[in-house]
N, C-alpha and C positions, 0 to 999 in steps of 0.2 A: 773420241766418239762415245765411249763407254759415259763419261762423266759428263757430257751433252743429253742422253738417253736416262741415264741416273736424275739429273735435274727433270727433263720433263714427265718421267713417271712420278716425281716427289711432286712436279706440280698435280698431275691428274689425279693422285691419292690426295692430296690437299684441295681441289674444286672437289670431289664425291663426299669425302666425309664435311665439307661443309654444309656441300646440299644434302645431306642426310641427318648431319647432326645439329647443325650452327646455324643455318638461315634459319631467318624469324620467322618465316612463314609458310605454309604448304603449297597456297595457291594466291595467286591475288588478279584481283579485278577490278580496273579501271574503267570511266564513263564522266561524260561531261553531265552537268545540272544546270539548270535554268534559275540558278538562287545565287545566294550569298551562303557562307558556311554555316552564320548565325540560323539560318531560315532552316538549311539540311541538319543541323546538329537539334534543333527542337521536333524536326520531323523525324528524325532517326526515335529521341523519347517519346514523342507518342506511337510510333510503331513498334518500339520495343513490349510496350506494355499490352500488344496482342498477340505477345507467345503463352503458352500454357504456363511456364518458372519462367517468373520474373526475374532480372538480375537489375539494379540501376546501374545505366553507364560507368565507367569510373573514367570521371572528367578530370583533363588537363586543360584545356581551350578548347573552342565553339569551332574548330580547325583538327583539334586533334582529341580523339578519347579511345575509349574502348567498350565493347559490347559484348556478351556473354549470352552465348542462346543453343540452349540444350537440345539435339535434333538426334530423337531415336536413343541411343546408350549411349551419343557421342556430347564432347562438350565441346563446342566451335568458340573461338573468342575472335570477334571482328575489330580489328583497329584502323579504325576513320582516321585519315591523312587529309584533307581539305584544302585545296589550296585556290583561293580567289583570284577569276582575270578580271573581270570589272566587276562592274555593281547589279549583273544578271547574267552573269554566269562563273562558276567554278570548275575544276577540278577534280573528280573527287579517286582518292585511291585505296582500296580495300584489301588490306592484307591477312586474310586468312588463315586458322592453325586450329586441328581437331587435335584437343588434347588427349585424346583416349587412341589414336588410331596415326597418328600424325610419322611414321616411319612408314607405315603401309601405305599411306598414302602416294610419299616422297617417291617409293619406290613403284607404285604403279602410274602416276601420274603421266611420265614421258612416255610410256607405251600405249594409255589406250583414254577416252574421255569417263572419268568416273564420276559413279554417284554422286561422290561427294565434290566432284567440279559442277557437275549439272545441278546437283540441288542448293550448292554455293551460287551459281549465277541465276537459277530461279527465285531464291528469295531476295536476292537485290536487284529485281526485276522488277517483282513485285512492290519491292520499295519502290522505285524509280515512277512506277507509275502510280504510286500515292503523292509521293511528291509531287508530280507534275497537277494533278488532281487537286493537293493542296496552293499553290500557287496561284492558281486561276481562281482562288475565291479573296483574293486580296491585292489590293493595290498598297504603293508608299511612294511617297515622294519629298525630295528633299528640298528646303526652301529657305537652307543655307541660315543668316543669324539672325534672331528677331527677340528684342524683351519679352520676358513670359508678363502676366499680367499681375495688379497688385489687389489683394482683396483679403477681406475680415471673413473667415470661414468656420464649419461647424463640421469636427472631423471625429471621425472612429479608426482607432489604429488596429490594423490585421495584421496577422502573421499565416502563409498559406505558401505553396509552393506556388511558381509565377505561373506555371498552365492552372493553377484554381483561382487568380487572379478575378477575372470575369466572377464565379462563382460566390466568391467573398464579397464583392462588391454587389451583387445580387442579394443575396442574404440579409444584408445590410442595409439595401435601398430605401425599402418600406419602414424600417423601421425609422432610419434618422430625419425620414421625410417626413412619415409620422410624428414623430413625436415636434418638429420644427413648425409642422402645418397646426397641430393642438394648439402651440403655446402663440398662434399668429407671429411664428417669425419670418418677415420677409425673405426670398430667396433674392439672389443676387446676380446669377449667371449661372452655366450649365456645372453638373459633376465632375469632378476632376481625381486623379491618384495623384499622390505624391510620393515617392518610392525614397524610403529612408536608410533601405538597404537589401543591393540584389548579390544575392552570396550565390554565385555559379557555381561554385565547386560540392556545393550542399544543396541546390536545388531548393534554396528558400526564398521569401520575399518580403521583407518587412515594409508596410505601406503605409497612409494615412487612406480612408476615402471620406471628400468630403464635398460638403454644398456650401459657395460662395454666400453668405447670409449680410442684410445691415446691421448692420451695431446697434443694439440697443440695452436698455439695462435691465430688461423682462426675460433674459435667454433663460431657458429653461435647464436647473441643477443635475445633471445627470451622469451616474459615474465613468460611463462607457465614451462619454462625450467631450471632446475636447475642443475648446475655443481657439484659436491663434490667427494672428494675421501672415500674410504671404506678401514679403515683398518682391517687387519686379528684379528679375536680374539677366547679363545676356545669356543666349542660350542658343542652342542647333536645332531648328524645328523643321521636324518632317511633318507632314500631313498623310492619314494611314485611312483607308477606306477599308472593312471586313468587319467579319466578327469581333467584339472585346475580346474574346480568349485569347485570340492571336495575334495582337495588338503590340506584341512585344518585339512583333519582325520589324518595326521601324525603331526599337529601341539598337538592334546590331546592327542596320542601316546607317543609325548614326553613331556607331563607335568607329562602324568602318568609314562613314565619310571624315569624322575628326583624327583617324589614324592615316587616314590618306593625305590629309590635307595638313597635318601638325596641329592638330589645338589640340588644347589640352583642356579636357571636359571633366565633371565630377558626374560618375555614372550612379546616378541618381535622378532618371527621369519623372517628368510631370507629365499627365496623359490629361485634356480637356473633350468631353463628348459630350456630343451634340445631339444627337439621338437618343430616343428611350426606346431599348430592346423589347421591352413588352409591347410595343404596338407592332413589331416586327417589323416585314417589309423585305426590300432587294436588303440583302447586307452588304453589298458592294457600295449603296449606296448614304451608309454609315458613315460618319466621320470622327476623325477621332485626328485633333491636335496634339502630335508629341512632341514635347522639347526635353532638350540634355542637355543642362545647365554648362556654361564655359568659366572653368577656377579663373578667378580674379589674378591678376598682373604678381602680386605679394604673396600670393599662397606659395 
């Protein structure tokens, strides 16, 4: 009997100092979302960047990372758990840990609802309803495999994070349009990105933007300007109605439909727009062509 009683106080002294010392987290709190992870893990960056100390995420996958956000004398660090049931809706799970206060917490949390439980599930409230917010201002759709197209074009290479994406291409519009309308170079079909390199873990984007031109042998010398043809290859096209900024929700649309379905894609998407944002207008009613090229048989 003694050594029945000896083992279950070894376990109950082994659950207390777990939950006091060893679990990962203080509090945590779950909630379904109306997205895919890609769409909640770029909305968590842009609402991260409206606390007073910044911290950038520190990313693992568009599924899993971490968030650092100073509330009062305390320092909270939230870690996104993500997990997708289909292609509009997920999971999402938030595990919680004030690093300045994190034993007080432990300890007051099973007896009474605290601050920092209430002010933990108000601000991913608060999320919750920016996400929802951000959603309804964009459509995607998938339309499975289709050639991208082949054309002679007139490009400037940027380097920006991908939410300045829209902004670089902006910058740049009047200029390459300018200088392409001066020299009378024919245009050929609408602007296009070409993404040479999307580094998630660094939150960079190396791109081309450019305008589909005819060949001719009058192109005007310009050091910023680079000529190349684009040949047709297959690829995963979604079709993405919204603003350009956030045009990238159809780019994790189609990693997640090629990770569901097996292909094997080079994430390096091509974006085709149809619209010039300066005249404005509904922006839902914006189109924007995205393909994600599929690696060849031999790669």
């Amino acid at each position: 009997m003694r050594k029945i009683i000896s083992i279950i106080l070894a376990l109950v002294v082994g659950v207390i100092l777990w939950y006091l010392f060893l679990k990962p987290q203080d509090y945590q709190v779950n909630f379904k979302a109306k997205a895919i992870p890609g769409t909640i893990y770029e909305t968590v960056k842009a609402w991260n960047k409206g606390f007073d100390s910044i911290i950038p995420l520190d990313y693992n996958s568009p599924s899993h990372f971490k968030q650092t956000i100073f509330v009062n004398d305390s320092v909270h660090v939230y870690n996104w758990e993500i997990t997708r049931v289909h292609d509009s809706l997920s999971e999402v799970q938030v595990n919680i840990k004030d690093l300045s206060h994190s034993l007080g917490n432990r300890l007051s949390i099973p007896f009474s609802d605290t601050d920092f439980e209430k002010g933990s599930r108000k601000l991913l409230l608060d999320f919750n309803t920016l996400l929802n917010e951000h959603i309804k201002g964009f459509k995607v759709s998938i339309e499975k495999e289709e050639e991208t197209f082949s054309s002679f074009c007139a490009c400037v290479k940027l380097h920006t994070s991908p939410e300045d994406k829209a902004k670089g291409m902006m910058a740049n519009y009047n200029f390459l349009d300018g200088i392409l309308a001066d020299n009378e170079v024919q245009l050929n079909g609408p602007p296009f990105v070409e993404v040479l390199d999307w580094d998630l873990e660094n939150n960079l984007l190396t791109y081309n933007f450019c305008n589909p031109i005819v060949r001719s042998e009058k192109l005007p010398d310009h050091p910023d300007i680079e000529y190349k043809r684009m040949f047709s290859k297959n690829a995963l096209k979604a079709v993405y109605h919204g603003n350009y900024i956030t045009s990238d929700r159809a780019w994790y649309a189609l990693l997640d439909y090629a990770k569901e379905n097996n292909i094997s894609i080079e994430e390096k998407p091509i974006e085709v727009f149809h619209n010039n944002p300066h005249i404005g207008g509904n922006e839902l009613e914006w189109t924007t062509e995205v393909f994600m090229p599929i690696k060849e048989s031999n790669e």
